[in-house]
N, C-alpha and C positions, 0 to 999 in steps of 0.2 A: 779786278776787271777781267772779263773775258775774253779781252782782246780777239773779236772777230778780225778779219781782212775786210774790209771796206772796198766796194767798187763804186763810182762816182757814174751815174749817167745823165751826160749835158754839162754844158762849159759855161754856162751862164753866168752873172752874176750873186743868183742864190747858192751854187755848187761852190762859187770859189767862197762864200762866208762861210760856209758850212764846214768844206775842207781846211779853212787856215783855221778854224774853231778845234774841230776833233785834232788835225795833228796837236796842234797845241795844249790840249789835254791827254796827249801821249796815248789817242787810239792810232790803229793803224789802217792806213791807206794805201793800196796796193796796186789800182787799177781805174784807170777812166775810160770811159766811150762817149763817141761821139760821132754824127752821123758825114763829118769831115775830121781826116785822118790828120791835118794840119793842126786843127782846133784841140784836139786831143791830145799831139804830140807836144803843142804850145803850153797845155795844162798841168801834161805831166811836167815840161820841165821846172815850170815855174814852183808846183808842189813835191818837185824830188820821188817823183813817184815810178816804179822800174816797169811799169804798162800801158799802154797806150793804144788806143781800140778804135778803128775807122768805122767803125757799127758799133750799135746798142746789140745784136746779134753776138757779137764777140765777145762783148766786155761778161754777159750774163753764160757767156759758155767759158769763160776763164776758170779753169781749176781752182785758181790762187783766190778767188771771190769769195767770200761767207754771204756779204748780205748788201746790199745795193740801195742805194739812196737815189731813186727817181726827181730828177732837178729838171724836167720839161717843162712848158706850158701846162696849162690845164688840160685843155684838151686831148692834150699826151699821157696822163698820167695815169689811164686805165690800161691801155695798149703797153706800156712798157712796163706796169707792176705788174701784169699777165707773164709778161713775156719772160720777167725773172722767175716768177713763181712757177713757170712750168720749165724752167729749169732751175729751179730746184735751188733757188736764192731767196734767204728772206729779203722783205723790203721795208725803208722807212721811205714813203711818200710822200711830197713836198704838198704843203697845205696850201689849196683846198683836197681831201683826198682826190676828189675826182672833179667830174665839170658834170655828172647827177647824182641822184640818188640809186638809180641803176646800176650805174656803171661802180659805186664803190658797194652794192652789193655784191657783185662781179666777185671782186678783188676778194671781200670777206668769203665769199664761199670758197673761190680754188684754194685761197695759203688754208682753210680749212679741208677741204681736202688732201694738200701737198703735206700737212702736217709742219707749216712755216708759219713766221710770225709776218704780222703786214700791220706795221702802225704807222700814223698819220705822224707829222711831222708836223705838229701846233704845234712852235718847241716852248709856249708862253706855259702848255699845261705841265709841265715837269719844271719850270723854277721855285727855286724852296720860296721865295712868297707865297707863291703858290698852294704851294704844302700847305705852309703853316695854317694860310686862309681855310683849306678843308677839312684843316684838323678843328680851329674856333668854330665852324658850319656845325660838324659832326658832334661837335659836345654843347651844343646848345646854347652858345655865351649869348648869340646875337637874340633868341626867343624865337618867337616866329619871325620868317623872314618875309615882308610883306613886299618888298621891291627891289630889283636891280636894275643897275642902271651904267653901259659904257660905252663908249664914243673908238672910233679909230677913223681920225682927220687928220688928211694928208696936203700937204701942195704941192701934186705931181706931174709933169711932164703932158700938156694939152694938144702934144704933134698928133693929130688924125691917125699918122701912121706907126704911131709907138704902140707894141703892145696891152699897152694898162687901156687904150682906146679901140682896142681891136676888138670886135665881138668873136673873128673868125677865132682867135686864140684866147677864148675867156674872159676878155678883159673887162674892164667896169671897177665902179668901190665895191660893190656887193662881194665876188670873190676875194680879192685882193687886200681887202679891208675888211670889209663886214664881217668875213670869218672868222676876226679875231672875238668880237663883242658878242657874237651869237655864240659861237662854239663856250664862250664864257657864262651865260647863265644859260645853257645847256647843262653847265659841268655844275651850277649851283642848285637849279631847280628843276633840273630834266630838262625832260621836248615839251616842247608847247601842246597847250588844247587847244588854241584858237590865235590865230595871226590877221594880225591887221600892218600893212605896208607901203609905204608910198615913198614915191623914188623920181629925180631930173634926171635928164638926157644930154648928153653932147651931141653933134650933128652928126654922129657915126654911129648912135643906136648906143652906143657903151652908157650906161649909169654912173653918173655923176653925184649923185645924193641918193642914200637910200635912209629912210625911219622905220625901224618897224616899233610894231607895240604887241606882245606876247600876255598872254595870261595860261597859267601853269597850273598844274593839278593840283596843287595846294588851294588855292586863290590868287597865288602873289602874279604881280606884274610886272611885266619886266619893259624896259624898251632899249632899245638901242641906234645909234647912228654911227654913218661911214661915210666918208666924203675923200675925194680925190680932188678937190679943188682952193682948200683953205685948210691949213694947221689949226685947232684945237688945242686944250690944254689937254686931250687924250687922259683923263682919269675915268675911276670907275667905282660904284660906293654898292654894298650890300647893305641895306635896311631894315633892322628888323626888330622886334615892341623893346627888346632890353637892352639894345647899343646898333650900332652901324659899324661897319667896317668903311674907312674912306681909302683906296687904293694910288697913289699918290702919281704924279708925271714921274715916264710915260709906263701906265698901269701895265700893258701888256711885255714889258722886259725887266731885267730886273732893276726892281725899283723898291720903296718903301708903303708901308701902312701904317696906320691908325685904329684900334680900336676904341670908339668914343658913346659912351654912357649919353641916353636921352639929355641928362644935366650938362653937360659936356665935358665931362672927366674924361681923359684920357687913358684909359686901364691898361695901354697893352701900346707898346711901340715898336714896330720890326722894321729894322734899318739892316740886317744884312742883305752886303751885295755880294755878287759874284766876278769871279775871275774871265775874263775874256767876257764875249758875248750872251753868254748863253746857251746856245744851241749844242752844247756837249753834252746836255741833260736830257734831251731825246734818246740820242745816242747810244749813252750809259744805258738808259733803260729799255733799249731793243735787246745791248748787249746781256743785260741782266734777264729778260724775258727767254732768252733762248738758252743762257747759261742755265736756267731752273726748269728747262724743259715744257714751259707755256707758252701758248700760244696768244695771250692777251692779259691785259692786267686791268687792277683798276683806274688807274689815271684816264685812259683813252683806249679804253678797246675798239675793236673792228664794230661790231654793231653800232657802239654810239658816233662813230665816225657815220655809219648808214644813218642814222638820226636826222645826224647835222646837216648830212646833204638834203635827206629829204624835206626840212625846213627850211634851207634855201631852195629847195625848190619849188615851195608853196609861195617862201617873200617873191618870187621870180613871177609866178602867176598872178599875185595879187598885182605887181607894177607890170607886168606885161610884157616880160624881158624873156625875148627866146634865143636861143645861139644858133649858126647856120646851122642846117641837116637835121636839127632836132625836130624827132618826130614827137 
């Protein structure tokens, strides 16, 4: 392991899983900010950390920083992976990368420029299920793949004034959810050629239900659903003429598969789990990314992060979903 220094920016709830995940895989964590010096100081002590930053300004001009894990809102996360990248920190950016396709162009050009690595923080694309599934894709067991298909349904918190309801801060299932199922046959069958989408409302304009249905440069189709109002069994199945992959509850963490023959033979069963949450496997491979002197790999480079946005930015036009100030 490369063991970079880690700087934490935002006290949130995704920051403190993130942090109690990597310490706990024995990276290291050096430093946090936060745009209240109280919030910061409460952070570090809870995670034993020897910094503590009353600005996002400070935490990314700390010496002791290698690379920075952006834990804002959406609407934050172009603004502050700018603002480490121009000095001079790589970033793992909390998913969605950004709140457009714009804005995580942004980001993909400066760390190109800066000669820094800037990877999304899907952390579902780096679990070894994961793996294994691109490796059965890549050697042809399933045939042609004619369909995908996966769900990310939640029953979450309906207060008007909570963020997952807030448009001013991103909110809706489309980012918060829907990212996981899109960015997923993204990673199977590319960016779509043609989106068809439809999506409910709460009474604050945020997306409550989003379907879309994709069809890929191959032929194959895909569709997917997110919902913030009702749990799902949240699985997810590749289809294709020689066998299916069936992804088992709940598909996007670490969980188990199936691979199952049209007769219904089951050829292939992967039950390992992992240690802690997850989220150390993002981590690990920023650290490995910069340890080998790259600036993207192939799990999730920067471009296909600009993909994914730019296809929620199309489901967004199809359903009619705009966020303030967006021109």
């Amino acid at each position: 392991m490369s063991r970079l220094r880690w700087g934490i920016l935002a006290t949130g709830g995704i920051a403190h899983s993130f942090t109690r995940e990597l310490q706990a895989a024995g990276h290291t964590v050096t430093a946090v900010g936060s745009r209240r010096t109280e919030s910061a100081e409460a952070f570090a002590r809870e995670f034993g950390l020897p910094r503590a930053h009353g600005s996002y300004e400070d935490l990314v001009s700390d010496p002791d920083v290698d690379i920075v894990y952006v834990a804002t809102p959406h609407p934050a996360h172009a603004e502050n992976a700018l603002l480490a990248l121009d000095h001079g920190k790589h970033v793992l950016v909390e998913k969605p990368f950004t709140l457009t396709g714009d804005e995580a162009e942004l980001i993909r050009e400066r760390a190109a420029e800066r000669g820094l690595v800037a990877l999304e923080a899907m952390w579902t694309r780096f679990l070894p299920h994961m793996a294994r599934i691109r490796e059965i894709v890549a050697a042809g067991t399933l045939g042609e793949i004619r369909t995908v298909s996966a769900e990310h349904t939640q029953k979450l918190p309906t207060d008007p004034a909570h963020r997952l309801n807030d448009l001013a801060l991103g909110g809706g299932a489309l980012l918060d959810l829907g990212i996981y199922p899109v960015s997923f046959v993204h990673d199977i069958l590319g960016p779509p050629v043609t989106i068809t989408a439809r999506a409910r409302f709460a009474d604050t304009g945020a997306d409550t239900e989003v379907a879309t249905i994709f069809t890929h440069a191959s032929g194959a189709i895909s569709t997917t659903l997110s919902s913030s109002r009702g749990a799902g069994p949240n699985r997810a199945s590749i289809v294709g003429t020689e066998a299916r992959i069936d992804i088992d509850r709940v598909w996007y963490t670490a969980t188990s598969f199936q691979v199952v023959a049209p007769d219904g033979t089951v050829r292939e069963r992967y039950d390992n789990r992992v240690e802690g949450g997850g989220k150390q496997f993002q981590a690990q491979y920023a650290e490995d990314l910069v340890a080998s002197g790259r600036l993207s790999g192939d799990v999730l480079p920067p471009a296909e992060s600009v993909e994914i946005m730019r296809t929620l930015d199309a489901v967004r036009r199809h359903i009619g979903l705009r966020y303030p100030g967006e021109h």
